[in-house]
Backbone bond lengths (Angstrom), bond angles and torsions (degrees), N, CA, C in turn:
res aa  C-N    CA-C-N  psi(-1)  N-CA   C-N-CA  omega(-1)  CA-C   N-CA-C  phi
1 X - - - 1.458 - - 1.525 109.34 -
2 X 1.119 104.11 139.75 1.682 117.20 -167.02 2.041 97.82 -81.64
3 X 0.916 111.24 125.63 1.562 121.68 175.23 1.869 110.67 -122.29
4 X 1.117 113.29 159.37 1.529 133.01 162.40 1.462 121.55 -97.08
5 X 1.484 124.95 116.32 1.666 114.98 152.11 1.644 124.72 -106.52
6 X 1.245 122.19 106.64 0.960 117.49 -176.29 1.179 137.54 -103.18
7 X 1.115 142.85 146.61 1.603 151.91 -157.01 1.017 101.17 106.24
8 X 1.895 104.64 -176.23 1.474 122.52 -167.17 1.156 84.89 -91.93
9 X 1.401 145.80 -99.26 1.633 162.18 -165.59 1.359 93.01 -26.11
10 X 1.283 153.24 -64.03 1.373 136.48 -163.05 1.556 107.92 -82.99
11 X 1.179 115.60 -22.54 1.818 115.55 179.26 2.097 101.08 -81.89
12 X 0.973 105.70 -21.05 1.740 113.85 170.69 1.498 96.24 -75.72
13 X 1.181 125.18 -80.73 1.481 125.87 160.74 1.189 134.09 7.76
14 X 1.127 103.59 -65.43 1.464 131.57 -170.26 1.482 103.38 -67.85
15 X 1.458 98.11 -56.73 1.526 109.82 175.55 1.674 115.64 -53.32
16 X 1.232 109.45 -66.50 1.285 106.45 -166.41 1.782 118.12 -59.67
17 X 1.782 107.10 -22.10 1.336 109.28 159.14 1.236 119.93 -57.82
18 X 1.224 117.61 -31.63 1.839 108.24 -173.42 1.553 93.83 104.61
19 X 0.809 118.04 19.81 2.190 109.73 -171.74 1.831 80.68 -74.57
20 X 1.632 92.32 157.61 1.509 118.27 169.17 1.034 154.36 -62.85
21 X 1.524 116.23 31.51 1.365 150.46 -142.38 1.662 114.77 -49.36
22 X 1.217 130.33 114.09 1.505 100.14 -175.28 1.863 101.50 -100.30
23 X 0.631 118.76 -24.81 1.463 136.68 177.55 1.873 131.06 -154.54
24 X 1.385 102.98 154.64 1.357 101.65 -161.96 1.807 110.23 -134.40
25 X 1.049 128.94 101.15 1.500 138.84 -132.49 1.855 102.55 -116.08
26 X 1.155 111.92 106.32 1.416 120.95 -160.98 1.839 91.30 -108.32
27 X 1.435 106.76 132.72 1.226 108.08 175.56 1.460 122.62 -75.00
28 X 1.691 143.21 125.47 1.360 107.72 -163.44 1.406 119.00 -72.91
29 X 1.403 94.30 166.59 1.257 130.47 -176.10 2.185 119.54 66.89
30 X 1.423 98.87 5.13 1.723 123.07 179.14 1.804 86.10 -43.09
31 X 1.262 117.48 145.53 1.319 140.02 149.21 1.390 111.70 -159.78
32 X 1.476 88.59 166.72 1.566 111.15 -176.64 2.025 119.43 138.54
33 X 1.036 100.20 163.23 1.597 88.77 -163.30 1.088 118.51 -70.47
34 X 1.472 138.14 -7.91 1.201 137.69 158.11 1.276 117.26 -62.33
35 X 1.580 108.01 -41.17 1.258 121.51 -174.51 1.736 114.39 -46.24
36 X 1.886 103.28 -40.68 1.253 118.29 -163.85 1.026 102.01 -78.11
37 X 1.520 123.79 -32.44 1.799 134.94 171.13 1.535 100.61 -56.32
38 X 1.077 119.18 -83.53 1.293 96.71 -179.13 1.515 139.66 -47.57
39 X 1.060 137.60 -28.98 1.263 142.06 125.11 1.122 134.49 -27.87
40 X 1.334 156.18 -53.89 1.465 133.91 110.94 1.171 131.93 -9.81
41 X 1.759 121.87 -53.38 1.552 97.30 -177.40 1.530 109.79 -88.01
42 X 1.216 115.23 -1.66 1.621 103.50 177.59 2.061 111.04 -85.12
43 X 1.110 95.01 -14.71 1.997 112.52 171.15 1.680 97.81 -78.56
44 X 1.482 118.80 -21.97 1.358 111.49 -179.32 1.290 108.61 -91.41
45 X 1.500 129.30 -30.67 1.449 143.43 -152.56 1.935 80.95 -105.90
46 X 1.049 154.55 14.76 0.988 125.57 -158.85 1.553 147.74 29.89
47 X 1.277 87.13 43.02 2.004 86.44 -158.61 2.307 97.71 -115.45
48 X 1.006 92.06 137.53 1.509 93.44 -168.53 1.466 108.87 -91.11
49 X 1.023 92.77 141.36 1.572 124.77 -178.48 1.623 122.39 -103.89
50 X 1.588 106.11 149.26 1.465 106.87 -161.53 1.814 87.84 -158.90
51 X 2.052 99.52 158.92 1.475 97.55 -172.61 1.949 83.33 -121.92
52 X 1.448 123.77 162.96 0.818 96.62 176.34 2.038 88.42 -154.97
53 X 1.449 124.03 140.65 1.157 118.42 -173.30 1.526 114.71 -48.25
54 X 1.718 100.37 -175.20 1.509 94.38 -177.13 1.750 115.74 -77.53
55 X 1.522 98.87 -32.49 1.452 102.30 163.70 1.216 133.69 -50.19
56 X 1.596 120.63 -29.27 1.296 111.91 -168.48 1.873 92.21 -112.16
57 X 1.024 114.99 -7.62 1.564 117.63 167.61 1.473 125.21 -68.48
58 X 1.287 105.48 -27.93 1.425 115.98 164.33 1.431 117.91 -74.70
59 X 1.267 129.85 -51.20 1.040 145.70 173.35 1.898 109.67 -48.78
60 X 1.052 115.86 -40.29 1.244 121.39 154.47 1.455 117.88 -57.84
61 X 1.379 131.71 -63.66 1.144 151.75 -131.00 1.563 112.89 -146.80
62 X 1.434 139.39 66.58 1.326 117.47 -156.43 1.224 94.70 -82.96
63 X 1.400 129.40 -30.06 1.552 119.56 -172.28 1.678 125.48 -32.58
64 X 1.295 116.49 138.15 1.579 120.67 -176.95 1.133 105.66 -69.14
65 X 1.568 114.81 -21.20 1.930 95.48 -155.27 1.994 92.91 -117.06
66 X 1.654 117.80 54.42 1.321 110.63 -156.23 2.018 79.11 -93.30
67 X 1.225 122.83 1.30 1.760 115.29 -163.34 1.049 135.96 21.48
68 X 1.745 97.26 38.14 1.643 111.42 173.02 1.121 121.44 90.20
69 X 1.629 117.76 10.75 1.705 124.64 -163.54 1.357 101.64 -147.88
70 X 1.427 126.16 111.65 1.572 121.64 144.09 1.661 128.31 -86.83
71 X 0.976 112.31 -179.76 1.686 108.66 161.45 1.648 105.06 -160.38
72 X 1.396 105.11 126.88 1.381 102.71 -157.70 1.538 97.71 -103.91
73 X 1.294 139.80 120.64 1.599 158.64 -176.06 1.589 112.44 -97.34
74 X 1.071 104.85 121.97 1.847 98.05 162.00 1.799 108.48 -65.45
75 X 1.393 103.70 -53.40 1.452 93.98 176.89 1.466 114.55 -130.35
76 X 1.595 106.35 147.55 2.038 108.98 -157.99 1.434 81.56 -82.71
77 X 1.234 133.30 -54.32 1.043 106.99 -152.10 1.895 106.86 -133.00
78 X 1.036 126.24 158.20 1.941 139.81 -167.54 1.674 75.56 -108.28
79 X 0.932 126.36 167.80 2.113 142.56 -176.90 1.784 77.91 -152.05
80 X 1.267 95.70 151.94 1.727 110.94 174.40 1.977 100.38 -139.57
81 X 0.717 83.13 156.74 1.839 100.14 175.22 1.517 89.90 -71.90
82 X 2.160 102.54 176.35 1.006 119.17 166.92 1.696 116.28 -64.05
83 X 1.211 92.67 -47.27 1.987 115.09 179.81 1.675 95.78 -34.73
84 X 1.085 112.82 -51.85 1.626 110.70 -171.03 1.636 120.61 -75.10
85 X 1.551 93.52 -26.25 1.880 103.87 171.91 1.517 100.45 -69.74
86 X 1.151 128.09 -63.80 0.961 133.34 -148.04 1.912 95.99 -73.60
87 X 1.291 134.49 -62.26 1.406 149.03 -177.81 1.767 86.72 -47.88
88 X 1.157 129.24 -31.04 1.919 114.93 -172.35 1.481 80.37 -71.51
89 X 1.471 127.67 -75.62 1.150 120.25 -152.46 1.712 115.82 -44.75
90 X 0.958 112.33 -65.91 1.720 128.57 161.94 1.523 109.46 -13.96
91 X 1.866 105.48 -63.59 1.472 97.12 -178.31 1.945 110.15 -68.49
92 X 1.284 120.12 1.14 1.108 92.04 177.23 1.328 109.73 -119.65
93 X 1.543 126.87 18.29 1.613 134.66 134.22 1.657 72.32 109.84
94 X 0.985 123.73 33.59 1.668 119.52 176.90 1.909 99.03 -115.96
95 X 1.727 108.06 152.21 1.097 107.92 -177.16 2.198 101.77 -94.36
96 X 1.132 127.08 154.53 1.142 130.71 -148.20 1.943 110.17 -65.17
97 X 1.030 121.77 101.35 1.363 107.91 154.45 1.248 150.99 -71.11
98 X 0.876 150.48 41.66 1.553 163.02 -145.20 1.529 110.15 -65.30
99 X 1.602 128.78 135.78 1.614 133.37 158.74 1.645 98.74 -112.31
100 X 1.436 111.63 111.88 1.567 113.35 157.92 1.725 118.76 -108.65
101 X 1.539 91.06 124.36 1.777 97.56 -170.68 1.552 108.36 -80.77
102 X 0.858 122.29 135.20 1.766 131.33 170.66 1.702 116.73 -92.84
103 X 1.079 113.54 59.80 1.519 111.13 173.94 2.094 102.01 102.25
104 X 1.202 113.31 17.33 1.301 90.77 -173.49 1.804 108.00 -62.72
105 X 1.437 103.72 123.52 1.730 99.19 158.16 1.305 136.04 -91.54
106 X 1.272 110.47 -26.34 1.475 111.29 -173.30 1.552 120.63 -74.22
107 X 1.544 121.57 123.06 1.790 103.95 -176.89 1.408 129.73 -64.50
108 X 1.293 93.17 -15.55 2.068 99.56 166.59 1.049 106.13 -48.65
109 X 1.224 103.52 -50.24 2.309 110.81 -132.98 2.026 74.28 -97.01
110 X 0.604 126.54 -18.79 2.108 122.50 172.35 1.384 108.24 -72.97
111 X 1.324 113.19 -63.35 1.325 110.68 158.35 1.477 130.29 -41.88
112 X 0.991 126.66 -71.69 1.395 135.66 171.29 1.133 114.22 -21.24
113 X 1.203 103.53 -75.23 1.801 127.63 158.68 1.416 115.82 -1.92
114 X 1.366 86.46 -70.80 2.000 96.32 -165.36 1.466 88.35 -89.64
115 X 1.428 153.33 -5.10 1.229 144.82 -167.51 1.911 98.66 -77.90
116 X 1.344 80.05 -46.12 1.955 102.87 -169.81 1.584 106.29 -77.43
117 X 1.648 114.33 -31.92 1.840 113.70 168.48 1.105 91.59 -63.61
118 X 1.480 146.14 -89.97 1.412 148.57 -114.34 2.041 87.39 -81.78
119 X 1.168 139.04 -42.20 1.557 135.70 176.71 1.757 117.50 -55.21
120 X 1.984 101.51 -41.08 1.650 107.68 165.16 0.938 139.46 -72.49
121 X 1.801 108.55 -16.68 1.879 129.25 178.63 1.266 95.23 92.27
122 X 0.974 126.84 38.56 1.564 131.06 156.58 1.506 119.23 -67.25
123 X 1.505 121.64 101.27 1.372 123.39 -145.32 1.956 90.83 -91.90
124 X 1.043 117.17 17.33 1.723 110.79 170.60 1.436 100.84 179.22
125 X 1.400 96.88 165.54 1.411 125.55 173.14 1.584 121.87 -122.15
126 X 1.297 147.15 108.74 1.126 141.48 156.31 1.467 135.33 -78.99
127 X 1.233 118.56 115.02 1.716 102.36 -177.03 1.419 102.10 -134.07
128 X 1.411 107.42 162.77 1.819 108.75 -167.58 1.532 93.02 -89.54
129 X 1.559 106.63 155.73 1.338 118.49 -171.36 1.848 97.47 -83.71
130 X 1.066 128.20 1.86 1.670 109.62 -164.63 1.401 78.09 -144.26
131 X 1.378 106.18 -168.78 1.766 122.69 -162.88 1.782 110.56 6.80
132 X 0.954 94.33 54.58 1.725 76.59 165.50 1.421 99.46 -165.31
133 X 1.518 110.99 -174.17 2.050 124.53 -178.61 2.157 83.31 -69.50
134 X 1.206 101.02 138.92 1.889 104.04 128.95 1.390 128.18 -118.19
135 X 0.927 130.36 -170.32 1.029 146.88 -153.77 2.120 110.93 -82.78
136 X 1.058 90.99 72.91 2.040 102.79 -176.80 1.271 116.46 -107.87
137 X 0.845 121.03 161.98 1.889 139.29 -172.64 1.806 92.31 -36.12
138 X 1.296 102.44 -69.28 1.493 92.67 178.97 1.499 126.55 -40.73
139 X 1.540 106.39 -47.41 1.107 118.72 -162.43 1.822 115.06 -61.70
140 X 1.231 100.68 -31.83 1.841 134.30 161.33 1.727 91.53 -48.74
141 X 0.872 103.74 -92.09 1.595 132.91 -151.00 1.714 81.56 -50.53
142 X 1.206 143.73 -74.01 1.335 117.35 169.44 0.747 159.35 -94.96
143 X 1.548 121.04 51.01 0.994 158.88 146.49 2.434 110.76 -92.91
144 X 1.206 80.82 -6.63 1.549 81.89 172.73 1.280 102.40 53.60
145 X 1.252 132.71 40.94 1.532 130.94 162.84 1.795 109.20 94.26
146 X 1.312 129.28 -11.03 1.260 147.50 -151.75 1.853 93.59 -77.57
147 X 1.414 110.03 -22.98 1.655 105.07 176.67 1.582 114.16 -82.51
148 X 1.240 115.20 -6.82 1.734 135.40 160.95 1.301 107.54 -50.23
149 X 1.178 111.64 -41.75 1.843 106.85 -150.82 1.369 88.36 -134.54
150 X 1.177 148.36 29.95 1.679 155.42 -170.55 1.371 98.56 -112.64
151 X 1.457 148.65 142.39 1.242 148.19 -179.13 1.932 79.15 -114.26
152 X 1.538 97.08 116.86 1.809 92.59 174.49 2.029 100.78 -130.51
153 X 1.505 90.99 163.76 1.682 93.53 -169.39 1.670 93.42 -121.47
154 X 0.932 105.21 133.68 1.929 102.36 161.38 1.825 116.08 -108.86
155 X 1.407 99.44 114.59 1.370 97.21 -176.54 1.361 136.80 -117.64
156 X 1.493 145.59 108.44 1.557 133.25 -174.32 1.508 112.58 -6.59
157 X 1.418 106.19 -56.50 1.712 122.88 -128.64 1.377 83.01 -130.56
158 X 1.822 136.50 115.86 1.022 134.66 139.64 1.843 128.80 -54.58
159 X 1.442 95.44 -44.24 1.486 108.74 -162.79 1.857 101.77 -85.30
160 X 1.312 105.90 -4.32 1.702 109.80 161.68 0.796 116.07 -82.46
161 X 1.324 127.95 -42.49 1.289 137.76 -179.07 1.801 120.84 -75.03
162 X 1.219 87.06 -20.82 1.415 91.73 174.21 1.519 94.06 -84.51
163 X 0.950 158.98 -29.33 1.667 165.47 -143.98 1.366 98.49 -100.97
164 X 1.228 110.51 -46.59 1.674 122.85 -174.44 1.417 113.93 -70.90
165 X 1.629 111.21 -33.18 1.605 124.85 -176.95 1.794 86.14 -73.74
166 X 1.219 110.22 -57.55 1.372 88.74 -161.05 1.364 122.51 -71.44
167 X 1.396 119.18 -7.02 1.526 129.84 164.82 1.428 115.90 -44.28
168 X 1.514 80.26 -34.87 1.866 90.69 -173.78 1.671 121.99 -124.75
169 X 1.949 94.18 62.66 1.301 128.25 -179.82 1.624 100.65 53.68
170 X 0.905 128.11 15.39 2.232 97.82 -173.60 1.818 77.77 -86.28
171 X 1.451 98.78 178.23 1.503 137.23 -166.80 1.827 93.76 -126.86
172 X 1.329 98.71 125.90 1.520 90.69 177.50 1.285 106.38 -130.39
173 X 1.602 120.48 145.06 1.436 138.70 -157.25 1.416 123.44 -138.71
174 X 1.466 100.68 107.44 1.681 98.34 -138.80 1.671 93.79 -88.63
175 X 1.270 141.48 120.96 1.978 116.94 172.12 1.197 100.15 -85.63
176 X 1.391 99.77 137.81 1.589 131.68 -179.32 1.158 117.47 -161.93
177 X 1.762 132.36 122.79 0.950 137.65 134.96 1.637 135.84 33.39
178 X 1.378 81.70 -55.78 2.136 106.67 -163.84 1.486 85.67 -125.13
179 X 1.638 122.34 44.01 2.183 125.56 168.28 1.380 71.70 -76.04
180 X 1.611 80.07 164.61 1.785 87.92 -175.87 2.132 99.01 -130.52
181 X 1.461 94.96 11.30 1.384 130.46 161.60 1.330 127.24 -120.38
182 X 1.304 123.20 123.48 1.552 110.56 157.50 1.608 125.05 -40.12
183 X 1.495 113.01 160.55 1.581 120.72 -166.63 1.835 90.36 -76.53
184 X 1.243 116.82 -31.77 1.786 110.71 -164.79 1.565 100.30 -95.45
185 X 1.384 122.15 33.81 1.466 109.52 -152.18 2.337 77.23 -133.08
186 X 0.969 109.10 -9.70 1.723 121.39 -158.03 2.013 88.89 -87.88
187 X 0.903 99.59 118.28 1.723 109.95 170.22 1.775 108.27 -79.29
188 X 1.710 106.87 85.31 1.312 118.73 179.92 1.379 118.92 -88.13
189 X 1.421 119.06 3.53 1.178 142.06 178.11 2.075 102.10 -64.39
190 X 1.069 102.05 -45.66 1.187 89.47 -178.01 1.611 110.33 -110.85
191 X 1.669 110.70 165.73 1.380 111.00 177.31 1.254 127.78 -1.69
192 X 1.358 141.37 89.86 1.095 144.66 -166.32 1.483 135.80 -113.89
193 X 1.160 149.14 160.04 1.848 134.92 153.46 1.378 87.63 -162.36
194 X 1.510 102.65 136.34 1.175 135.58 -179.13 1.793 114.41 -99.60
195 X 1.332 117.02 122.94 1.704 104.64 -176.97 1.646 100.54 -117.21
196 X 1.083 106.37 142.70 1.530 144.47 179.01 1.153 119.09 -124.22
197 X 1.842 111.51 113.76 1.547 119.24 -137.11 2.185 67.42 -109.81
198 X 1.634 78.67 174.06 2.000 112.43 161.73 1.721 113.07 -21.92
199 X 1.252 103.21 138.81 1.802 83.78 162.91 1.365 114.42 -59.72
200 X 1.354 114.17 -59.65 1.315 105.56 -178.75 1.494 139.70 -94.43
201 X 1.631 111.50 -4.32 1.455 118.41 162.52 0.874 126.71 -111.63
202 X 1.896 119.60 9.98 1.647 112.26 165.69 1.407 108.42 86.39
203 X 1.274 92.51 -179.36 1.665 89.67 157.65 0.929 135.05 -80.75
204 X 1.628 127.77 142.26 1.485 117.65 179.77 1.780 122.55 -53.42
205 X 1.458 123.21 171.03 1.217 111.43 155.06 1.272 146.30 -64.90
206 X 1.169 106.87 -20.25 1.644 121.78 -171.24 1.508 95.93 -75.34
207 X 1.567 102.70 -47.45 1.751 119.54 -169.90 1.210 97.17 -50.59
208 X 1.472 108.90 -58.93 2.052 110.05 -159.06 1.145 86.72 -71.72
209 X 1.370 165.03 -32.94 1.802 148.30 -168.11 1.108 92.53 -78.97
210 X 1.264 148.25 -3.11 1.744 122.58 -168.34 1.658 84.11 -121.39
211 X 1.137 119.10 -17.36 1.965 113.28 168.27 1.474 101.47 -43.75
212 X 1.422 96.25 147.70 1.714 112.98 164.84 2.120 108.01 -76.75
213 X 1.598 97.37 -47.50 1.159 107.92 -175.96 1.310 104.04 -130.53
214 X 1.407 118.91 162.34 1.388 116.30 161.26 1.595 114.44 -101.15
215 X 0.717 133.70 149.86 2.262 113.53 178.49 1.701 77.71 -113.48
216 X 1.584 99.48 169.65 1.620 138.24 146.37 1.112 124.09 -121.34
217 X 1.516 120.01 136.10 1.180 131.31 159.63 1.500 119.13 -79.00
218 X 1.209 131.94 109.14 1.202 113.56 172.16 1.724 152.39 -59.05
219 X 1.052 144.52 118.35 1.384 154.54 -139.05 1.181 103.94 -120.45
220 X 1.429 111.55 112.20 1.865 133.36 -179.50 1.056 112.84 -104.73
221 X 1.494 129.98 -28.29 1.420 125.04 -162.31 1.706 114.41 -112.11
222 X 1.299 132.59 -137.08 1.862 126.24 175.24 1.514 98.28 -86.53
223 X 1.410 130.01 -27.93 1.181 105.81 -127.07 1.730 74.78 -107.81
224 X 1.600 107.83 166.50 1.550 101.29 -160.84 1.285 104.96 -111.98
225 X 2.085 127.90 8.43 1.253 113.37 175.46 1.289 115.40 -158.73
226 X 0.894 156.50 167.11 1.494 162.71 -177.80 2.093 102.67 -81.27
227 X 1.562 121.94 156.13 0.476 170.09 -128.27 2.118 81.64 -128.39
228 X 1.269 113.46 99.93 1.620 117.55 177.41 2.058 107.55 -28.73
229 X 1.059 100.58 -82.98 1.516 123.71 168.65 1.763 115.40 -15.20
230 X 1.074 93.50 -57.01 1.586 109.63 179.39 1.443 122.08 -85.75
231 X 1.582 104.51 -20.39 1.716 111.77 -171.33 1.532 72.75 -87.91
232 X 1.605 131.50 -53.46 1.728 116.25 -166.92 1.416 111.99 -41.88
233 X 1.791 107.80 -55.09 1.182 109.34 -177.89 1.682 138.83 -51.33
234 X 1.216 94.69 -28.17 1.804 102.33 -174.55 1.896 90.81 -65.80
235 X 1.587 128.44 -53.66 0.882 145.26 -109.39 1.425 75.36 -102.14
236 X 1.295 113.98 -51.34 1.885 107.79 -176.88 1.532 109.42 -67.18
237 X 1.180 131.59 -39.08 1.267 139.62 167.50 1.473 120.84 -49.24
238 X 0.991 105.85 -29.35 1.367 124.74 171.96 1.398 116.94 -61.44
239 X 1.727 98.20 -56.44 1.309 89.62 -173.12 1.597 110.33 -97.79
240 X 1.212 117.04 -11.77 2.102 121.51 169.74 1.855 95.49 -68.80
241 X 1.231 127.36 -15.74 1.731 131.59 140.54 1.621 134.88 -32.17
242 X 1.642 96.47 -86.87 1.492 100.53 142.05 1.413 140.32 -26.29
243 X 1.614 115.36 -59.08 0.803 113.43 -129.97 1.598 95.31 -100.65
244 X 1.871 120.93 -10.31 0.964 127.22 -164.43 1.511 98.38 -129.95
245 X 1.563 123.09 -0.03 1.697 123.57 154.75 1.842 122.92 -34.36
């Protein structure tokens, strides 16, 4: 299936991952030094290039924030098994980090997500194949290219997979509301995956019973929860903390 990535930072991205580029669509008259970066490395990657007016650039691309650059993909995204999350970590003499999403919908807070795994050394991504965001032009674009270089899994069954992770030693740490531990209080030092429930319903129940732990974030002000994206983020930071003290 034919997909769009748009912007400068995720069409560089894209490139420097090696993704499957079939063409690369410059708005006319676009300059600037990224511009020239990309242009070079797509003459290096072999991938062909084309300029095309503003009329027919839209028509491609209606998005406002495309900054003069598409890149057109047969497929946005490759899905890898656990075998491959777990074997990245391995080859890099690191013990496994894992982020599994529980229903995230929104394509920001997906993006974000994997923008903030792939910056902590988060050696995978899990997301459920039904009720939730996958992986789309947007979902690229905010993530700033970070789903390029992300080893991600798409799976039926979260709460199998969570069963299956722990088959194969990780420790899993669900954030919720009702942790009955703080988020900096979770020993991420060893085998680990972290789950990140709904914006607005958290994690499911089934999900939080198959957790090892639950963590909390703590809450100072009226409002009673973090923002999905940002509760992930403290929580991965936390443990690329640990884990690199």
């Amino acid at each position: 299936m034919q997909a769009i990535i748009a912007g400068r930072k995720p069409v560089m991205e894209a490139l420097r991952a090696g993704t499957s580029i079939e063409k690369i669509v410059f708005l006319l008259g676009v300059q600037g030094t990224v511009i020239e970066e990309i242009r070079q490395a797509a003459q290096r990657n072999k991938v062909p290039v084309s300029q095309s007016s503003r009329q027919e650039f839209r028509e491609l691309a209606s998005d406002a924030t495309t900054q003069g650059v598409v890149a057109i993909v047969r497929d946005m995204k490759t899905f890898v098994g656990l075998d491959e999350i777990v074997r990245r970590a391995e080859a890099k003499g690191e013990k496994p980090l894992v982020l599994l999403l529980d229903g995230i919908e929104d394509p920001q807070n997906l993006g974000a997500l994997v923008r903030t795994a792939e910056c902590a050394g988060v050696h995978g991504v899990v997301i459920p194949k039904h009720h939730a965001a996958s992986v789309t032009a947007a979902v690229v674009k905010a993530s700033a290219g970070a789903t390029e270089h992300m080893a991600m899994a798409e799976v039926t069954n979260i709460v199998n997979t969570l069963d299956e992770l722990k088959e194969r030693g990780l420790w899993t740490a669900g954030v919720a509301l009702e942790g009955d531990i703080p988020y900096t209080a979770f020993d991420y030092t060893t085998p680990a995956a972290i789950v990140v429930g709904n914006e607005g319903k958290g994690i499911r129940r089934l999900v939080r019973e198959h957790c090892d732990r639950l963590v909390r974030i703590p809450m100072y002000g009226a409002i009673e929860s973090l923002n999905a994206s940002v509760a992930g983020a403290l929580v991965m930071y936390e443990a690329a903390k640990q884990r690199h003290a």
